[in-house]
Structure formats: structure tokens, C-alpha cells
C-alpha positions as CSV (number, residue, x, y, z in Angstrom):
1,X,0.0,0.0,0.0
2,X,1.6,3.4,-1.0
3,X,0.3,6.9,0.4
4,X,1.2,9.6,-1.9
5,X,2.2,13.2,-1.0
6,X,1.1,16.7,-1.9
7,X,2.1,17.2,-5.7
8,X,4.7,19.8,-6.6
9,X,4.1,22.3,-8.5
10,X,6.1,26.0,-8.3
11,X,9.4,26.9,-7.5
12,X,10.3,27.2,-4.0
13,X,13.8,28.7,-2.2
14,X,16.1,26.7,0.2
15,X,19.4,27.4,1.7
16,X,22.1,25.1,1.3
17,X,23.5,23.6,4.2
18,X,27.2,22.3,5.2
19,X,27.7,18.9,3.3
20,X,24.9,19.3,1.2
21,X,24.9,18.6,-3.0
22,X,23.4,19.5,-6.1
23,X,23.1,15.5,-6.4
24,X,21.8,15.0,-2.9
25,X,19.1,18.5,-3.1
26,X,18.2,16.8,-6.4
27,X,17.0,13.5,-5.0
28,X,15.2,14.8,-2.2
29,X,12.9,17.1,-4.0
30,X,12.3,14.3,-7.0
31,X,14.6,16.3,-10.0
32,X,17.9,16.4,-11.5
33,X,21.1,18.3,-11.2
34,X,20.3,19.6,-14.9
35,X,17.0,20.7,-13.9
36,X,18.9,22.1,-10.5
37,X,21.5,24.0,-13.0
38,X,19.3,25.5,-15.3
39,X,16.9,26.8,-12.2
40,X,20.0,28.4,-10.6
41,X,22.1,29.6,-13.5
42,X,24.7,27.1,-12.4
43,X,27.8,26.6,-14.4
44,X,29.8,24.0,-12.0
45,X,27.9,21.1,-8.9
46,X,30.4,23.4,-6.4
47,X,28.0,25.1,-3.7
48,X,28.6,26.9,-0.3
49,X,26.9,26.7,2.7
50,X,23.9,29.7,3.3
51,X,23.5,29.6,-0.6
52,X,20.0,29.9,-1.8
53,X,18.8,27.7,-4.3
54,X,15.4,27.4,-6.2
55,X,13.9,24.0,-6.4
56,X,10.8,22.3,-7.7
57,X,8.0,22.5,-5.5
58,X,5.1,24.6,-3.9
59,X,6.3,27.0,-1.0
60,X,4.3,24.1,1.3
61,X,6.6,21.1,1.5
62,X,5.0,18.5,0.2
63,X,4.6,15.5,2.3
64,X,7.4,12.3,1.4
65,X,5.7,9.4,-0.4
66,X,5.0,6.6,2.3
67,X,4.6,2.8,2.1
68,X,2.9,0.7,4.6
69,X,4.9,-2.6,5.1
70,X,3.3,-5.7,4.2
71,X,3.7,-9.4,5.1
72,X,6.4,-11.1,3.5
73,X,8.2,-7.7,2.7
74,X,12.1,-7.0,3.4
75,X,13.5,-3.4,3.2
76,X,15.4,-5.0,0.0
77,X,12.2,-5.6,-1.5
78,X,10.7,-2.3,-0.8
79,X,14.2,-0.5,-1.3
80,X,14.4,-2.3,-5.1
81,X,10.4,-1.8,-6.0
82,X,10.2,1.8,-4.9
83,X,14.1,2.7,-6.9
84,X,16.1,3.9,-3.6
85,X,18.9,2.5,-1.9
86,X,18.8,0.2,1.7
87,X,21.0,2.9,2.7
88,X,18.8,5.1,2.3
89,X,15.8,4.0,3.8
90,X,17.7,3.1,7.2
91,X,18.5,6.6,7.1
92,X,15.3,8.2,6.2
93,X,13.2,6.0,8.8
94,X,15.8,6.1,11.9
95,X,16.0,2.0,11.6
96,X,18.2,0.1,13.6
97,X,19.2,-2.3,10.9
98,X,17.0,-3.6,8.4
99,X,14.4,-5.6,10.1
100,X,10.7,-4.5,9.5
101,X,7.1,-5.6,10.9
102,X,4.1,-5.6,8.7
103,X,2.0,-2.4,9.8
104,X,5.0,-0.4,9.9
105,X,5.0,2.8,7.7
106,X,8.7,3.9,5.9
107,X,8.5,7.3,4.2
108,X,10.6,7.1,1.3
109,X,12.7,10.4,0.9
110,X,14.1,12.4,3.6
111,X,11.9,14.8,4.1
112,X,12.0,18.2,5.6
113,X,15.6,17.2,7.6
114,X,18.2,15.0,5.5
115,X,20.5,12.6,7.4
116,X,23.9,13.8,8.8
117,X,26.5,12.8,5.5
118,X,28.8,10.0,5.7
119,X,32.2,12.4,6.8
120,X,35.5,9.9,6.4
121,X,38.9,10.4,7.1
122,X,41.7,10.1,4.3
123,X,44.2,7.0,4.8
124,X,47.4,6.2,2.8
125,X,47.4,5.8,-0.4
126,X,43.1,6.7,-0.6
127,X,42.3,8.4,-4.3
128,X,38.8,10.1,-4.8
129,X,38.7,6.6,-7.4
130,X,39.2,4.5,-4.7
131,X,36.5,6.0,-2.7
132,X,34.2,6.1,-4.8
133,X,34.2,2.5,-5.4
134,X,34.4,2.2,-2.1
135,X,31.4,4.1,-1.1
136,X,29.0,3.1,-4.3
137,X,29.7,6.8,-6.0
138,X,31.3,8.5,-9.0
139,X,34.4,10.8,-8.4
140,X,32.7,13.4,-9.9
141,X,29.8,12.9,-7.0
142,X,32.8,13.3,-4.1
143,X,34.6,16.0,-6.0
144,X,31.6,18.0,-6.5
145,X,30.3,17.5,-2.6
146,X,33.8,18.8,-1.3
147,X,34.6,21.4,-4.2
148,X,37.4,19.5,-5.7
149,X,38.5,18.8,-8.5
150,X,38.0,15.5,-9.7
151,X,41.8,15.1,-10.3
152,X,42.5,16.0,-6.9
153,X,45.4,14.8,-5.0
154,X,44.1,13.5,-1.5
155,X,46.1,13.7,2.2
156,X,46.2,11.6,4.7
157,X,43.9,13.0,7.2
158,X,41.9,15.2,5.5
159,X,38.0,15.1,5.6
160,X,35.6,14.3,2.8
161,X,31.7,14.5,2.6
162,X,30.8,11.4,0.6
163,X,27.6,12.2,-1.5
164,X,24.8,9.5,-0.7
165,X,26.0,8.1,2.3
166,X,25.3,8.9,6.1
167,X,27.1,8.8,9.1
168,X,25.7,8.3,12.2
169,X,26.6,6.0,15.4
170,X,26.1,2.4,15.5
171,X,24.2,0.9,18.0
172,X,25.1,-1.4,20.2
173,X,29.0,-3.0,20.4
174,X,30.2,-5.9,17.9
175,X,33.2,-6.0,16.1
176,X,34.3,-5.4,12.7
177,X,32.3,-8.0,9.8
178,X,34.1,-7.8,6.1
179,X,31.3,-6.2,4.3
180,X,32.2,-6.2,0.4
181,X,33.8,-8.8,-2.4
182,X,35.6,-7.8,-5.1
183,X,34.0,-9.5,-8.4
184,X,35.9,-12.3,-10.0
185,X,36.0,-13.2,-13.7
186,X,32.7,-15.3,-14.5
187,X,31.1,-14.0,-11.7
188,X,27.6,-13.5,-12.0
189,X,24.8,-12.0,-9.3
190,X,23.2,-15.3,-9.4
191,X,26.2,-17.3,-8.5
192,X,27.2,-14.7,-6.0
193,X,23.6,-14.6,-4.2
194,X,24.1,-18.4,-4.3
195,X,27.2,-18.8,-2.8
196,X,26.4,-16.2,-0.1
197,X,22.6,-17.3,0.9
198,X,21.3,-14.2,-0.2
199,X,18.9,-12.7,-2.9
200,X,19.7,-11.2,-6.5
201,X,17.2,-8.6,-5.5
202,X,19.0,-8.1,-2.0
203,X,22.4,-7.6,-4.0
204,X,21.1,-4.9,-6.4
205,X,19.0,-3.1,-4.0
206,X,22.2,-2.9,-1.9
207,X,24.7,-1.7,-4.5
208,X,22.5,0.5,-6.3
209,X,22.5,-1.8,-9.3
210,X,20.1,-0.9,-12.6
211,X,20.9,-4.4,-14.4
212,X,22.4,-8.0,-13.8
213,X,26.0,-7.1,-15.4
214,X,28.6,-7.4,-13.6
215,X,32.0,-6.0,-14.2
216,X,35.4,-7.7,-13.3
217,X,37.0,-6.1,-9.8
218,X,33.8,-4.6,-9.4
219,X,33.3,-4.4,-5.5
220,X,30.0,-5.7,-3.9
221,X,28.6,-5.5,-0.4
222,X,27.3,-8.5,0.9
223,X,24.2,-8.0,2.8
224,X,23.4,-10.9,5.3
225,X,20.4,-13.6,4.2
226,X,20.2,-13.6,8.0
227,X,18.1,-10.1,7.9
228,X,16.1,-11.4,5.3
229,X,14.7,-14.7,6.3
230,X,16.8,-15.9,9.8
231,X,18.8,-17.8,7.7
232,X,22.6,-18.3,8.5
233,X,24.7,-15.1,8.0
234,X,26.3,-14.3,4.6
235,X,29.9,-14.7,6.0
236,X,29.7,-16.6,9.6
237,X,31.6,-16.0,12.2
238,X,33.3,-18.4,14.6
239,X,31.7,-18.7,18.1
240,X,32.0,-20.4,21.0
241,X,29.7,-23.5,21.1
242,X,26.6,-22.6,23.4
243,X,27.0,-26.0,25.9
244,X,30.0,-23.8,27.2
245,X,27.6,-22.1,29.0
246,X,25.6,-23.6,32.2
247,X,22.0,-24.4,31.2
248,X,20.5,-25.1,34.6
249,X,18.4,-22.2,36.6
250,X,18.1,-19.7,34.3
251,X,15.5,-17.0,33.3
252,X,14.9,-14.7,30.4
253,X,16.4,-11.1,31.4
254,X,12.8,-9.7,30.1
255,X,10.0,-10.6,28.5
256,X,9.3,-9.2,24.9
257,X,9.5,-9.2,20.9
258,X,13.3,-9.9,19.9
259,X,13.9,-7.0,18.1
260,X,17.4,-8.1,16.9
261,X,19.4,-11.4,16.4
262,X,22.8,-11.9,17.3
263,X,25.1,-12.1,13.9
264,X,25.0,-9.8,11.5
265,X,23.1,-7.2,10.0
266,X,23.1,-3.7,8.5
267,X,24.1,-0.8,10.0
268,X,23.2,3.4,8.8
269,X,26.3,3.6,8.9
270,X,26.9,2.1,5.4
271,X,27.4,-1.0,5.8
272,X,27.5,-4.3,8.2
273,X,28.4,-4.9,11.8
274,X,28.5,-7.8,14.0
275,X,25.8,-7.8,17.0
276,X,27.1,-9.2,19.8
277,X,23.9,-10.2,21.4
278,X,20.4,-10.7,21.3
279,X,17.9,-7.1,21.4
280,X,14.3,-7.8,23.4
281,X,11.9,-5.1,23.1
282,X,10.5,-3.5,26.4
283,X,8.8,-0.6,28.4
284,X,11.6,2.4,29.7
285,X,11.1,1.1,33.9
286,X,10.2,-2.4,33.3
287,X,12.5,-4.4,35.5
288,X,15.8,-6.4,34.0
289,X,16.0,-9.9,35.8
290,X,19.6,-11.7,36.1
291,X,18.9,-14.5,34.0
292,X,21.8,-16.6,36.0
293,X,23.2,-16.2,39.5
294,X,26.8,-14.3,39.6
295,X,28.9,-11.5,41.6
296,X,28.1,-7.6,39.9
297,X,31.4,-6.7,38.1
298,X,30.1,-3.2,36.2
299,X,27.4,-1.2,37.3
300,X,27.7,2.3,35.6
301,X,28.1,3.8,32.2
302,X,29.9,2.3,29.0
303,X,30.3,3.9,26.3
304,X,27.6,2.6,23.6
305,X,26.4,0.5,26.2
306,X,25.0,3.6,27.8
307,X,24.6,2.3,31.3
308,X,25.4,-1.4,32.4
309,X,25.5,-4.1,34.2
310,X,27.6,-6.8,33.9
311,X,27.2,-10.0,36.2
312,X,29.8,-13.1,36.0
313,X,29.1,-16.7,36.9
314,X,32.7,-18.1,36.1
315,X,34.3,-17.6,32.9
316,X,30.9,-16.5,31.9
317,X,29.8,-13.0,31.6
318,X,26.1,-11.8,31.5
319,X,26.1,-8.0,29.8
320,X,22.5,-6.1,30.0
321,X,22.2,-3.1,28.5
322,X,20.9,0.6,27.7
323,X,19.5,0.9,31.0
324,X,17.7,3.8,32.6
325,X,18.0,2.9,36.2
326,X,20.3,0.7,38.0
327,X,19.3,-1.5,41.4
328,X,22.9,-2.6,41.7
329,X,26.5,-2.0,42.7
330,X,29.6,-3.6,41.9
331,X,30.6,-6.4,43.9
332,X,26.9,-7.8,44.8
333,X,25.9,-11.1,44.7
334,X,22.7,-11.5,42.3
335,X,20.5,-14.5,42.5
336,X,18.7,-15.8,39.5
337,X,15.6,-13.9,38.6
338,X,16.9,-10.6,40.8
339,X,15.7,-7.4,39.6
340,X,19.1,-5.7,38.5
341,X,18.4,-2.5,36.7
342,X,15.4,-1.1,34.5
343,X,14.6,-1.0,31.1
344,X,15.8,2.2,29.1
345,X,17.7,3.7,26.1
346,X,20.2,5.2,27.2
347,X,23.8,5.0,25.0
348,X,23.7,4.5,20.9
349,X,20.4,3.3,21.0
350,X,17.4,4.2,19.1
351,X,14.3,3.1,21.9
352,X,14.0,1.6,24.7
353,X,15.0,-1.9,24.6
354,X,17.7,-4.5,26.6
355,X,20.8,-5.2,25.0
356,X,21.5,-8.8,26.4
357,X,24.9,-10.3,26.0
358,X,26.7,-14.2,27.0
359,X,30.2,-13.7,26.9
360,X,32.5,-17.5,27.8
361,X,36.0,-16.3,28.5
362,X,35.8,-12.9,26.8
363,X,33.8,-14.3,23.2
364,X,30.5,-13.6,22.7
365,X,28.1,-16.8,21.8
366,X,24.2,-17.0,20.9
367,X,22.0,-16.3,23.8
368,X,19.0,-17.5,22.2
369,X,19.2,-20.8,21.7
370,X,20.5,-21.0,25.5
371,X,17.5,-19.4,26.7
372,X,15.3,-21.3,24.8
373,X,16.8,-24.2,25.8
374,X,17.0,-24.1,29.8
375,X,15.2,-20.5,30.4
376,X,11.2,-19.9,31.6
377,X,9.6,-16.7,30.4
């Protein structure tokens, strides 16, 4: 189901702000950079921050188009039928990751406020080419977003807006996942979404593709068949095997809709990052159990985390997380089932939620099938 916005119709004035492009303006308010030129009197894409620009459109901002999520649909899906990126529709609906319910309504352009850009840092031996294969652009799209030009020599160090992409904090703590290929000769998208459990449609929503031709060193990202269907992840990592962890007397932390699957999935921040635990949906105030006995070993603020509490039960370390209350201090002994702290969302966290972690000697492993195996809601 798609609800459509207010049509456009005159010209209307806006102020260009820090980061922004002719290629960006022109895909929020549905035109082109021609159109964008012409309108302006434009002879180069260079702008500057507090310059006014006349776009398409009644003085009223027309509402963004909407689509109400179905059942059966993924953001790939949505992202490939409606022509915009995944990226893009993380950023423009605030998702953490790319998991959707049917009844859920994703507005399709940005709207009155675009997403913070992607802002990266220069390494050794970067080239505007090599960044924009990177980052799924042109060199013209970079040089034109940071008034270069487009046979500019880059430093170590310096900053560059990249045109398309947004930066914004990831939530929750995992480490680093390898998040492109490079495209080997007789490659195709079919043999590549077979080999990596995921979809054709998945791997051309996700790298902006208009066709099935592939083109030798090409880079891909690889978006996980795990946010698409459960299935296992794309690339898996290696964990520690879940009977490291004591089964007996133990309790679910809280009771709600798992929100988000340990392994990995996709980030805003253009591309994929591991998640280290297992995300259960709640109320800011409902209380946090201990779902196993232990001695308190962090009770306060950490980073991401926002603030935690971390209870161990020998080599095993129970982590729960984005709380907004705390009912315990360091060095307390919890007993199973003990309230411990209260539901919140505080830290890089988009809503209130618990961030629930098993760690065996310092590695995270799957909490879910433990707690479906031994646990009691």
C-alpha cells in the first residue's frame, strides 16, 4: 500500500546547508542536477553553505511518499520496487538495521531534515577513485560535494563529505564484519547470491544496481540472508559452542519481541556490523532480571552500552544493557531472577530496549538458543 504526497508544483527557495549537494538536493525534492543548473544559473555542482537555491515545488513542503509494510516484505524488497537505496531507507526511517514488521510505515525520501552525510577520514594511499568504489559513487559525486576537483590529490587526514551516504553512530557494540567482495572473472549476481545465501534482488538493491552485469573487480557488499529470512549469515563467524555455558536455573532477562538477532546485519552507517547479542523489546522502567546467578562486576556507564551491568558466573559473563535505572552495585551477589536494573535507552540506542549479552572467557556466543533451551519466560 503506498500513500502519496502533496504534488509539486512552483518553485520554491532553500538554503544550502554544510555537506549538502546539487546530487543530494536533487533527490530529495524528486529532480535532477540539470534541472537544478538550469533553475539556478549554475555553471559548476560546487556550492557553499547559506547559498540559496530554487527547487521544484510549492512554497508548502509536500509531504514524502509513504509505504505501509506488508507481510512477507524486506527493506530490499521495498528499497528495489520503490528505486532507492537500503541505505537510504535506514537513514530516512531512523531503523536500527533492516528488520521491518508488517503495519510499519517507511516514508521514502528524507523529508523536511536530511541525514547527517557519511564524513571519512583520508588514509594512505586513498584516491577520490578508490573512494568512490568504495562508497558506491562517482568521483565526480565526491569531487563535487567537497569542491574538488576530480583530479584532486588527497592527504592523509583530511575530511571528505561522501555524497549519498550517512554517518551516524552504530548501535550497540560488535566487532568489525568484512562487508564487500571484489567481483571475479565469470562472476555473476546469481552465482554470487548463491554462494552467499542471499537474494539477486538483495544484492542490487544494496549496491545501487540498474541491471544483472557485472564487471570484473567490481566491489559488492554483501548483505546478510540472516536479515532477510533468519537464515545463516552471509559470512559466519566463529563462536563459541553454546554448551559452554551452564544451562541449569536460568531465566529470560525480560519478556518481549526480539527485536534483533545476534550475527549480523546492517548498520546506517553504510554497511554491516557484527551484534554481539540478542535485542528484546520493552517498556523504559520495566524491570531487568539476572537471568543466572553471579557477583556484579560493572554497574555504571559504558560507552555505547549507555549504562550497564555486567554480572559473571565463572568464565561467563552476562552484559545487559541501555538501561535507565540501575538497582545494583559492583561487587553484589545477584541470585537468579533478581531485579538488577530497568529497562531504558540510554547510550547509541534508538528506543528503549535491553541489549543482552553471553560472553565464555571474553567471546561472545548466541544467547538465544540458551534461553530457549534451559530459560522460563
Amino acid at each position: 500500500m503506498l500513500v502519496l504526497g502533496t504534488a509539486v508544483a512552483f518553485g520554491q527557495s532553500i538554503t544550502v546547508k554544510p555537506g549538502d549537494t546539487l546530487w543530494g538536493i536533487a533527490r530529495a525534492y524528486d529532480t535532477d542536477v540539470a534541472t537544478l543548473r538550469s533553475l539556478n544559473g549554475l555553471t559548476s555542482d560546487a556550492l557553499r553553505p547559506g547559498q540559496t537555491l530554487t527547487v521544484p515545488g510549492s512554497e508548502e513542503v509536500a509531504a514524502p511518499e509513504k509505504v505501509i509494510v506488508q507481510p512477507g516484505d524486506t527493506l530490499y524488497d521495498i528499497a528495489l520496487r520503490h528505486d532507492v537505496s537500503v541505505d537510504d531507507l535506514i537513514a530516512f526511517n531512523d531503523l536500527d538495521g533492516t528488520v521491518i514488521h508488517p503495519g510499519q510505515e517507511l516514508v521514502l525520501a528524507a523529508g523536511d531534515v536530511a541525514p547527517e552525510p557519511l564524513t571519512i577520514v583520508v588514509g594512505a594511499g586513498d584516491s577520490l577513485w578508490a573512494l568512490a568504489r568504495k562508497h558506491d559513487t562517482t568521483v565526480a559525486a565526491i569531487a563535487a560535494a567537497n569542491s574538488l576537483p576530480e583530479g584532486a590529490t588527497l592527504h592523509p587526514g583530511d575530511r571528505l563529505v561522501i555524497p549519498g551516504r550517512y554517518g551516524t553512530a552504530a548501535n550497540d557494540v560488535g566487532g568489525a564484519a568484512p562487508t564487500t567482495i571484489t567481483v571475479a572473472k565469470g562472476d555473476t549476481l546469481w552465482a554470487i547470491a548463491r554462494r552467499y545465501d542471499v537474494t539477486v534482488s538483495s544484492l542490487m538493491s544494496a549496491n545501487a544496481l540498474t541491471g544483472e552485469r557485472l564487471v570484473v573487480g567490481q566491489t559488492l557488499r554483501i548483505l546478510p540472508s540472516s536479515e532477510i529470512s533468519g537464515a545463516r549469515a552471509a559470512t559466519p563467524r566463529p563462536v563459541v559452542s553454546a554448551p559452554a555455558v551452564a544451562t541449569d536455573a536460568m531465566v529470560w532477562p525480560i519478556v518481549g519481541v526480539i527485536t534483533s538477532r545476534y550475527g549480523f546485519r546492517s548498520l546506517r552507517v553504510s554497511g554491516s556490523n557484527f551484534h554481539a547479542g540478542l535485542d528484546i523489546d520493552g517498556e523504559t522502567g520495566d524491570p531487568i532480571r539476572a537471568a543466572r546467578a553471579g557477583v556484579v562486576t560493572h554497574a555504571g556507564w559504558q560507552g555505547g552500552y549507555g549504562y550497564l551491568v555486567v554480572v559473571e558466573d565463572g568464565d561467563t559473563e552476562y552484559y545487559y544493557a541501555h538501561a535507565s535505572a540501575l538497582e545494583v552495585e559492583v561487587g553484589d551477589v545477584v541470585t537468579v531472577g533478581q531485579v538488577i536494573a530497568r529497562v531504558g535507552s540510554t547510550g547509541n540506542s534508538t528506543g528503549s530496549h535491553l541489549h543482552f549479552e553471553v560472553r565464555v572467557a571474553g567471546d561472545p556466543v548466541d544467547p538465544l538458543p540458551i534461553l530457549e533451551a534451559s530459560a522460563q519466560r
